[in-house]
N, C-alpha and C positions, 0 to 999 in steps of 0.2 A: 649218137657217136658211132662210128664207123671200128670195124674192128680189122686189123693187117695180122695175117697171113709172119712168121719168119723172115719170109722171101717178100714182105711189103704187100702182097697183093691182098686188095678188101676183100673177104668173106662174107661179110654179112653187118649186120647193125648190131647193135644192143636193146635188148626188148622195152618198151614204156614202163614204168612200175608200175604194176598192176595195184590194185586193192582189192578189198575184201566185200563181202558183201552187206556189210552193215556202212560200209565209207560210202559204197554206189547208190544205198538207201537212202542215204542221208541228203547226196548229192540228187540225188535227183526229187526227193522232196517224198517218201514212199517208206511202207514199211517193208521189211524185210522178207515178210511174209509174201506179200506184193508180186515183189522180185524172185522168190520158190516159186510162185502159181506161174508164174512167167515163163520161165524156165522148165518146169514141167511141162504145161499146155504150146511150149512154142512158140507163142504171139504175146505181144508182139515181138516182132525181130529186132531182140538185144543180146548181141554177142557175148559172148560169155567163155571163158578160159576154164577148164577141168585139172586140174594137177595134181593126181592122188584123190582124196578126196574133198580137198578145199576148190572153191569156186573162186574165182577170181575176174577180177573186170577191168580193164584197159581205160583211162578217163578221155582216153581219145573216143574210143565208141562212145563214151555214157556221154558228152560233148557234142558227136553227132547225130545219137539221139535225139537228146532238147533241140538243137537246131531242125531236125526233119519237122518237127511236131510247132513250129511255128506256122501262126496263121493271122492274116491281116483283118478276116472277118471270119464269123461261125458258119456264114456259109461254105468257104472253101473246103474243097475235098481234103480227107485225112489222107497222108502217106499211104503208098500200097506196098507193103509188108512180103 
């Protein structure tokens, strides 16, 4: 959703609603803990929202995630991160 300005002109959008990180667990098939080591150690590259001190996840990333991580056979190469 698009957001106008007084004077009409768009600013900006309105952010995805995020979740938390037990919904991003869930959805993605993982425990929570999982998703801390993740987020600590870096790798792999899964975006992640800081707000104070709740974490937060976009379902559009956690989305594009599972999509990078598709593979036709086990030999194809994993995403490069």
């Amino acid at each position: 959703m698009m957001v106008k300005s007084r004077a009409g002109q768009i600013v900006g959008t309105t952010p995805t609603a995020l979740v938390n990180e037990h919904v991003a667990a869930a959805t993605l098939g993982l425990k929570v803990s999982t998703l801390r080591r993740w987020r600590w150690a870096g790798f792999p590259a899964l975006p992640f929202h800081k707000i104070g001190n709740a974490v937060r996840y976009n379902p559009d990333d956690l989305a594009d995630f599972v999509k990078a991580g598709r593979r036709m056979s086990t030999s194809e190469q994993p995403p490069q991160y």
